[in-house]
PATORVEX-914785 format. One record per residue (C-alpha): y, z, x. Coordinates in pm, whole numbers, plus 32768, in hexadecimal, padded with zeros to 4 digits. Each point is the difference from the previous one (the first is absolute). Example, Ala and Ser with C-alpha at 12.3 -4.5 7.8 and 13.67 -1.06 7.14 Angstrom:
PATORVEX-914785
{{7E3E,830C,84CE}}
{{8158,7FBE,8089}}
END
This chain:
PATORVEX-914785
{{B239,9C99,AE11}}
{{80D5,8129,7F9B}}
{{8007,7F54,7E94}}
{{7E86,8042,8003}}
{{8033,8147,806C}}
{{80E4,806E,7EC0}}
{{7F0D,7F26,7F03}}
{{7ECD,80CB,8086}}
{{809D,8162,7FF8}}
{{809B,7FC1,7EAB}}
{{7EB0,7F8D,7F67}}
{{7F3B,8148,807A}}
{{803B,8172,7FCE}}
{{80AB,7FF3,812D}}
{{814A,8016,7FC1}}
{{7FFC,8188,7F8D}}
{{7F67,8048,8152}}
{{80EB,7F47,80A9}}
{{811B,8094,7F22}}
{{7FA0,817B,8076}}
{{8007,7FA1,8159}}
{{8146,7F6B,7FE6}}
{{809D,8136,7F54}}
{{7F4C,80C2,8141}}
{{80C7,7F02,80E3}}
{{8144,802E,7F6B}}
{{7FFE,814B,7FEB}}
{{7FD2,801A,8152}}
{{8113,7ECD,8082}}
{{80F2,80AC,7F27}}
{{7FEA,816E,80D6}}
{{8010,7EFF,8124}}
{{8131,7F23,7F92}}
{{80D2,80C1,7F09}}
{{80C9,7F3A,7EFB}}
{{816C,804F,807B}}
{{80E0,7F7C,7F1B}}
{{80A4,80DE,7F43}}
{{814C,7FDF,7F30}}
{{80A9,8121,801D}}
{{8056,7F66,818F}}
{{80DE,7F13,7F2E}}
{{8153,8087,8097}}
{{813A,7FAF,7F19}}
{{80FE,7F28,80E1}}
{{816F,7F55,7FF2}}
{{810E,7EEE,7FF9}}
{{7FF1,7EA3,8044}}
{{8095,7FA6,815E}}
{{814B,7F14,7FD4}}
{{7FF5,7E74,803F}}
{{80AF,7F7E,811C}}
{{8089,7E99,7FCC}}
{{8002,7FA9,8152}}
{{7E69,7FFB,7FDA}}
{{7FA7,7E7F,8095}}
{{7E7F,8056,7F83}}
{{7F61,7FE8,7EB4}}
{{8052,810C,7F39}}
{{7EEA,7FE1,7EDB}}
{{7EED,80E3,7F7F}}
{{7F6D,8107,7EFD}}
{{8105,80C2,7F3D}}
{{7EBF,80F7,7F8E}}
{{7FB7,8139,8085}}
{{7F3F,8163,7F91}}
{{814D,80A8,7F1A}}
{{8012,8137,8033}}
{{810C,8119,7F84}}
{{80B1,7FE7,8138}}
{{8003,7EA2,808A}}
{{7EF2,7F01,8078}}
{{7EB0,7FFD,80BC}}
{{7FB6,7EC4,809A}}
{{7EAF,7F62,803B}}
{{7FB2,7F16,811E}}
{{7E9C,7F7E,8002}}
{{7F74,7F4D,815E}}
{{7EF8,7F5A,8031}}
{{7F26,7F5B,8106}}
{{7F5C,7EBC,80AD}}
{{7FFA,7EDF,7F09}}
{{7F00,7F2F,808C}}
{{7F69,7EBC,7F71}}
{{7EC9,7F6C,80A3}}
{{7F4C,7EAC,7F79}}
{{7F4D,80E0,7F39}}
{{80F5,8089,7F2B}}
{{80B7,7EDB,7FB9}}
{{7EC7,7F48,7F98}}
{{7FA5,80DF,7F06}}
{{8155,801E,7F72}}
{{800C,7E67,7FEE}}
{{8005,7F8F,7E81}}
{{8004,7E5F,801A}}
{{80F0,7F9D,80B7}}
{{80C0,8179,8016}}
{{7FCF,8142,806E}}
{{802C,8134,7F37}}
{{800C,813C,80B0}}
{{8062,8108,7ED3}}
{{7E8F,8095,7FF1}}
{{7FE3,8072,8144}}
{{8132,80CA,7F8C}}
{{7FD0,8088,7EA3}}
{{7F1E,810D,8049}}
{{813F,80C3,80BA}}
{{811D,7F69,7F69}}
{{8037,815F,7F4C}}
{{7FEF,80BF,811E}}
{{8146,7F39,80AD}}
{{80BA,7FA8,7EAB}}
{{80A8,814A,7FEA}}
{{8070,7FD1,8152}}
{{81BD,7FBA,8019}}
{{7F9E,7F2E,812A}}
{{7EBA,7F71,80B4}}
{{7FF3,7F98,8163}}
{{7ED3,7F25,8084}}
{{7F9F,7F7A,8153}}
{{7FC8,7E7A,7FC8}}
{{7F15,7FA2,80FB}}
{{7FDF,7EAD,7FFC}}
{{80FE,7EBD,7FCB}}
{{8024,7F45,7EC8}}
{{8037,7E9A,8072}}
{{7F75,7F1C,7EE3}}
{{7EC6,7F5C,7FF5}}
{{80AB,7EB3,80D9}}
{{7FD1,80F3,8137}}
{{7E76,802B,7F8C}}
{{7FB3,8171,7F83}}
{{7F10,80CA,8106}}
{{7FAD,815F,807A}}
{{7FD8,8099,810D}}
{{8091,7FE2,8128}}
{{80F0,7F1D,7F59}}
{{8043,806D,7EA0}}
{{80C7,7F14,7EEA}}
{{7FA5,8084,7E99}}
{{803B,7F92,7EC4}}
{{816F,8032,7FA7}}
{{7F65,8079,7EA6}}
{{7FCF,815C,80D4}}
{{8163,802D,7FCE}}
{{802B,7FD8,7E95}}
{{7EED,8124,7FFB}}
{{808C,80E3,80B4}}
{{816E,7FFE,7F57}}
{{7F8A,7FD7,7E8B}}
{{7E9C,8087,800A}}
{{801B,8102,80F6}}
{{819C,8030,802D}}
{{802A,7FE9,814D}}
{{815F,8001,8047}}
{{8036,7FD1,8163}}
{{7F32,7F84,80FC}}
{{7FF7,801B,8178}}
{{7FB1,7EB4,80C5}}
{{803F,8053,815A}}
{{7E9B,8003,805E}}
{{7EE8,7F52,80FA}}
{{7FE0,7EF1,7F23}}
{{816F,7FBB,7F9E}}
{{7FE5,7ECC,80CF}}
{{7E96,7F5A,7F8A}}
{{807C,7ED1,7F81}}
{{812B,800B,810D}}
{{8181,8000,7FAC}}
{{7FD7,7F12,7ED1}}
{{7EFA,80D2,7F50}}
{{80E4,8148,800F}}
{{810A,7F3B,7F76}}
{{7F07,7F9C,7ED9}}
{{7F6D,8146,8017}}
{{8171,806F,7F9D}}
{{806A,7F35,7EF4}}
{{7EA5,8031,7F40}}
{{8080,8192,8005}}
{{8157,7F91,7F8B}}
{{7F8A,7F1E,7EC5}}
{{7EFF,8128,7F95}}
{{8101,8114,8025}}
{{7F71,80D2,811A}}
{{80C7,8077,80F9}}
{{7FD1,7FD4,8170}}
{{8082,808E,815D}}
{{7F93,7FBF,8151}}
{{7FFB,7E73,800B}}
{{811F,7F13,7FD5}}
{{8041,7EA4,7FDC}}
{{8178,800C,80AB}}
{{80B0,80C6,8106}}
{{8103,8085,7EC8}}
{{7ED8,8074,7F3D}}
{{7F6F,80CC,8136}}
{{814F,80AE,801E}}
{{7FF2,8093,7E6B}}
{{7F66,8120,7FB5}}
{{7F1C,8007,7EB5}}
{{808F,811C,7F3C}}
{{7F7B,8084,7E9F}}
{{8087,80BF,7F16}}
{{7F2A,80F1,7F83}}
{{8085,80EA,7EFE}}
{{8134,7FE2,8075}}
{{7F80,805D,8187}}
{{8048,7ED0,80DA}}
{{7EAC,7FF5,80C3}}
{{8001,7F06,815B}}
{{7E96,7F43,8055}}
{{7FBA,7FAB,8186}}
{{7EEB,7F81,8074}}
{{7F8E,7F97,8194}}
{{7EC2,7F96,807D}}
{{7F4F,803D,8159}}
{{7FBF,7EA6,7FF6}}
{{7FA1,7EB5,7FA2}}
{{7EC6,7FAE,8077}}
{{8056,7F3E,811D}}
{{809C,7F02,7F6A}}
{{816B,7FD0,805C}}
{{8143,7F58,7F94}}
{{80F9,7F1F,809D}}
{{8138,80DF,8066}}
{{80D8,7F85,7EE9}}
{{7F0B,809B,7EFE}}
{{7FF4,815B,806B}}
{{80AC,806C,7ECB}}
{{7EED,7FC5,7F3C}}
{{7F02,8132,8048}}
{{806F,8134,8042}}
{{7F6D,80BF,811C}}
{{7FBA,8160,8079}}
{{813B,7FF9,80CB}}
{{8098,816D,8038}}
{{817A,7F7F,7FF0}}
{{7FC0,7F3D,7EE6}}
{{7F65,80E7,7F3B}}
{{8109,80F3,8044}}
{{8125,7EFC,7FC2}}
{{7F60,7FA8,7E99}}
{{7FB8,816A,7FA1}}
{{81B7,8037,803C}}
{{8059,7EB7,7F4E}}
{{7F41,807E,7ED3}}
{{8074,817D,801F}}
{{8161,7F68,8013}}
{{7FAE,7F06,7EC9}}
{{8005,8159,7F4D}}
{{7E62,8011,8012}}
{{7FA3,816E,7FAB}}
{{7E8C,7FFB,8070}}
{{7F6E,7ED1,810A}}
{{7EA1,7F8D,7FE1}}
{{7F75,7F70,8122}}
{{7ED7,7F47,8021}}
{{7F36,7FF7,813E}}
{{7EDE,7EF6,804A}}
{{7F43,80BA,8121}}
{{7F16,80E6,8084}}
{{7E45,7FCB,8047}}
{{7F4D,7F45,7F0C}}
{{7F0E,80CD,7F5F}}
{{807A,812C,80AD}}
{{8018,8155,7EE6}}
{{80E9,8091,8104}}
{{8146,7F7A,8073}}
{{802A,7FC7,8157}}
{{80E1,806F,8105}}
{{80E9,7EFE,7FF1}}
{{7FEB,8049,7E7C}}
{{8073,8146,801C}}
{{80E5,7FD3,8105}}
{{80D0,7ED8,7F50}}
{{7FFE,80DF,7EA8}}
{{80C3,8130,80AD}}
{{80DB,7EF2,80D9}}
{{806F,7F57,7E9C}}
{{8046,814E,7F6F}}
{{80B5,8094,813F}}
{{80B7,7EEA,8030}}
{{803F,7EEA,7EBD}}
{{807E,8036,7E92}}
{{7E8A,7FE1,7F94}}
{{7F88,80DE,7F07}}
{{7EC2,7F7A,7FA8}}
{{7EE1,7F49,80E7}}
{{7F1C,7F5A,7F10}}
{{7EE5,7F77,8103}}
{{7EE6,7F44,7FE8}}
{{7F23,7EFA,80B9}}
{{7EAD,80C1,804E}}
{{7F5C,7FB2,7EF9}}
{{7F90,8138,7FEA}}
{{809E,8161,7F6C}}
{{80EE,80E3,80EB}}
{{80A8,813F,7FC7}}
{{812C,8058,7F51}}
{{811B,80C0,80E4}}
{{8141,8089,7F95}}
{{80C7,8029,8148}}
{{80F8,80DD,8044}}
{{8107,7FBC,8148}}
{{8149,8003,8070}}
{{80B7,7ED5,7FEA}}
{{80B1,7F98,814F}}
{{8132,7F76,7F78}}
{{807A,80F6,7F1A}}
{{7F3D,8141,8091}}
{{7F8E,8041,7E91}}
{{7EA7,807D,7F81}}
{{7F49,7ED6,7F78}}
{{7ED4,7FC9,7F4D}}
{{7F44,7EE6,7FAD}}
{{7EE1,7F71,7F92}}
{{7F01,7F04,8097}}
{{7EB0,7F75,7F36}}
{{7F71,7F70,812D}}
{{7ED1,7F0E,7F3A}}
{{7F90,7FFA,7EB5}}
{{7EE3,7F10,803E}}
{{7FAC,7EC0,7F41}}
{{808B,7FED,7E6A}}
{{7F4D,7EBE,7FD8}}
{{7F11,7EE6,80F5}}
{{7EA8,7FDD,8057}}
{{7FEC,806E,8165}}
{{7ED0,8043,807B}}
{{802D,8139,807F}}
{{7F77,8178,7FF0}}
{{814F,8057,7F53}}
{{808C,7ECA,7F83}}
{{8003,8060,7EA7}}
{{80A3,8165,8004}}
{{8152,8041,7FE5}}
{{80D8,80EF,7F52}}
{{814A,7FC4,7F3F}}
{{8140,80E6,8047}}
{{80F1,8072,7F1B}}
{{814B,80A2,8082}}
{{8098,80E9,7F2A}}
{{8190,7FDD,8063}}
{{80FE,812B,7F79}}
{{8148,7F91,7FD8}}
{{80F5,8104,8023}}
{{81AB,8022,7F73}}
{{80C6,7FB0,813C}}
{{7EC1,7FF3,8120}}
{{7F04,7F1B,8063}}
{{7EB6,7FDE,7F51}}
{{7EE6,80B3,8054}}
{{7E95,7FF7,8036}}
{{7F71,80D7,7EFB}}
{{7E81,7F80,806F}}
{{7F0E,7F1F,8010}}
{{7ECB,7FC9,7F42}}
{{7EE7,7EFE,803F}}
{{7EE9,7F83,7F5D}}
{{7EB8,7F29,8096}}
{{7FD7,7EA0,7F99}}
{{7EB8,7F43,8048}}
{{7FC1,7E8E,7FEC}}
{{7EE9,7FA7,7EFD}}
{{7F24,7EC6,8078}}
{{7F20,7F6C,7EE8}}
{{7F98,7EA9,8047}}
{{7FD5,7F20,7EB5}}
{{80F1,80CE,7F79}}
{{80F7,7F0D,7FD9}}
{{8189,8057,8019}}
{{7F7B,816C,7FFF}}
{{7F3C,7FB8,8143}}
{{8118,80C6,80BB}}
{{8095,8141,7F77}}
{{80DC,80ED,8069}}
{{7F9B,8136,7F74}}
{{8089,818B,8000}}
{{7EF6,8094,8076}}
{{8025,8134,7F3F}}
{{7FEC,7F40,7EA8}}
{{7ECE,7F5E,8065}}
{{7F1C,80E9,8047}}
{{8053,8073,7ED6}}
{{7F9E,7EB2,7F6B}}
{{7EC3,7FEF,80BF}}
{{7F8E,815A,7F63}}
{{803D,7FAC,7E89}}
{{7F9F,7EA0,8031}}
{{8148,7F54,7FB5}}
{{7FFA,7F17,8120}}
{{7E95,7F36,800D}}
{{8086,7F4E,814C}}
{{7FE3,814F,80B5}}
{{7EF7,805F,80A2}}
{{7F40,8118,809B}}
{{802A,7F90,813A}}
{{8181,7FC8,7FBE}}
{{802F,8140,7F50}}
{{7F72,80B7,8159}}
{{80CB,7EF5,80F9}}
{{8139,808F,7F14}}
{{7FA5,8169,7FF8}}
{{7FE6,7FED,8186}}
{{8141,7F61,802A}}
{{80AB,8130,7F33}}
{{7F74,8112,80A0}}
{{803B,7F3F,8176}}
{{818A,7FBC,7F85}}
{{802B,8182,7FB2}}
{{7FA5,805C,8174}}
{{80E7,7ECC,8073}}
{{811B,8073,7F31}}
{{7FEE,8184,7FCC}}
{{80A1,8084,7EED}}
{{8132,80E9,7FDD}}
{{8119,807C,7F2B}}
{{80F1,7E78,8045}}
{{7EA7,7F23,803F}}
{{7F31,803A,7EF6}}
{{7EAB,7F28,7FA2}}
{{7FFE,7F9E,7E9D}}
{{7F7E,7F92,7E8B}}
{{8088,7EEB,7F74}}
END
């Protein structure tokens, strides 16, 4: 239908109407949502932070980084819910294979310049013997993975989620060795008791950066006591044990990624907020990198005291950055935002939080499109492709469905001088 749409507007006089009213539009959404990124917040920054060899992790990762006169600016990008449903996989099926690239391509730019990208990998990967499905029990295509690592460059993923356990211990454990044989990353599932004791270190620019990740649970489905090792839980005394193993591995900044909160809720909840300022208070944690609502929450930079060492602390919690990719049928399903982290490294100090910037994503559905029937899209870019014509899958309806979803993630996320809304 929208096809029809574009065909009849470009065949009329129509368009320079529509183009006027457009200008109008933007004129007014940009004195509503100001374009905030600005270069001259690029902050010069420092040394690399030594190796220690008694590091028992994996000690791997980007050697880039922003140069500056002074030292090195380090970009970490995160991302959200990576969701496949039936119909996703279907239209990314190519005989007897899937290809998943295109749903990619359209934002690959926006993440490439990224020194590290952390994604939420919300489903399991157990081969096609274990019968791909959605939801409530998801197995997709392990061609997702291959996608996100050399289409999309996805470093790391987080797999302590609801549906870790969908296809049960043995699907993790597949679910785990398709990440290893594409190159991705993983933390938050294990197939041993020794590999749930190791912490999943990078090394990013010379900073040695630690991944965590705990979920509030598994959807019921349980484990026989001698495989608790293999999903990691939101468990207070292990997530403070984990976050001093990897300070004492020599990690200079802990990510930690937390499955919880209300689906579909735009505002954390209490428990939310109260875990956030517990971890800071009380854990090496640096970073909460949340997710699970499917929906967008606020961004918080939180400032305590921390009980151990009675020093001033601040850290930083993302509480949900909605869905990257799926087809959820939902009022937000397809809004998100992506997250950069701008990381200072200073001579002889820890690394900083310079800011944050985000950006809105949207999930374009055009069926009969083929392997570009779902797209991830910046949101910025294309409404700027909708105006000039650039993208004929867009429509008017989508171009209004993204403009909404802008101007509704600028009230979610306000705007100041360290989280800052902005053009890719």
């Amino acid at each position: 239908m929208k096809k029809k749409v574009i065909a009849l507007f470009r065949k009329s006089w129509l368009p320079l109407l529509l183009a006027v009213l457009v200008l109008i539009g933007l004129t007014a959404w940009e004195n509503e949502i100001p374009w905030l990124s600005d270069p001259s917040h690029d902050t010069p920054s420092a040394v690399s932070v030594p190796t220690n060899s008694n590091v028992q992790s994996n000690i791997t990762g980007s050697e880039s980084g922003a140069e500056y006169a002074d030292g090195t600016t380090i970009k970490l990008s995160l991302l959200g819910d990576i969701m496949c449903h039936p119909t996703q996989y279907e239209a990314a099926k190519i005989n007897n294979a899937y290809d998943f690239s295109p749903c990619f391509e359209d934002i690959q730019s926006d993440i490439a310049d990224a020194d590290l990208t952390l994604a939420n990998l919300e489903t399991t990967l157990a081969g096609k013997e274990m019968t791909y499905s959605g939801y409530p029990s998801f197995n997709t295509p392990e061609q997702l993975a291959y996608a996100l690592k050399k289409t999309l460059g996805v470093d790391v993923v987080s797999t302590a989620n609801n549906h870790a356990l969908d296809r049960m211990y043995s699907g993790l454990c597949h679910t785990i060795d398709f990440l290893d044989a594409c190159g991705l990353k993983h933390t938050g599932t294990y197939k041993t008791q020794e590999e749930s004791t190791k912490i999943l270190i990078e090394n990013v620019s010379g900073v040695k950066i630690a991944f965590l990740s705990y979920t509030y649970g598994t959807n019921g489905i349980t484990l026989s006591h001698d495989k608790d090792f293999a999903v990691n839980y939101l468990d207070r005394d292990k997530i403070k044990q984990d976050a001093q193993n990897a300070r004492d591995a020599g990690a200079a900044i802990i990510i930690a990624s937390l499955h919880w909160g209300t689906e579909y809720a735009e505002k954390p909840s209490a428990e939310q907020t109260a875990l956030s300022r517990w971890v800071f208070e009380n854990t090496e944690v640096d970073i909460i990198s949340g997710n699970h609502a499917h929906a967008v929450e606020p961004i918080e930079f939180i400032n305590v005291v921390h009980h151990s060492t009675q020093k001033d602390k601040e850290g930083l919690v993302i509480y949900a950055q909605g869905n990257f990719i799926s087809d959820q049928k939902t009022d937000s399903a397809n809004m998100g935002i992506a997250v950069n982290i701008i990381v200072e490294n200073h001579p002889d100090d820890k690394p900083t939080i310079a800011y944050v910037e985000y950006f809105p994503t949207w999930i374009d559905e055009t069926a009969g499109a083929g392997l570009r029937s779902y797209r991830v899209l910046n949101v910025e870019k294309a409404l700027e492709a909708y105006c000039s014509g650039k993208d004929p899958l867009l429509s008017e309806a989508d171009y209004q469905e993204m403009l909404s979803h802008a101007i509704n993630i600028k009230k979610i996320i306000p705007a100041n001088d360290r989280i800052r809304y902005t053009v890719k």
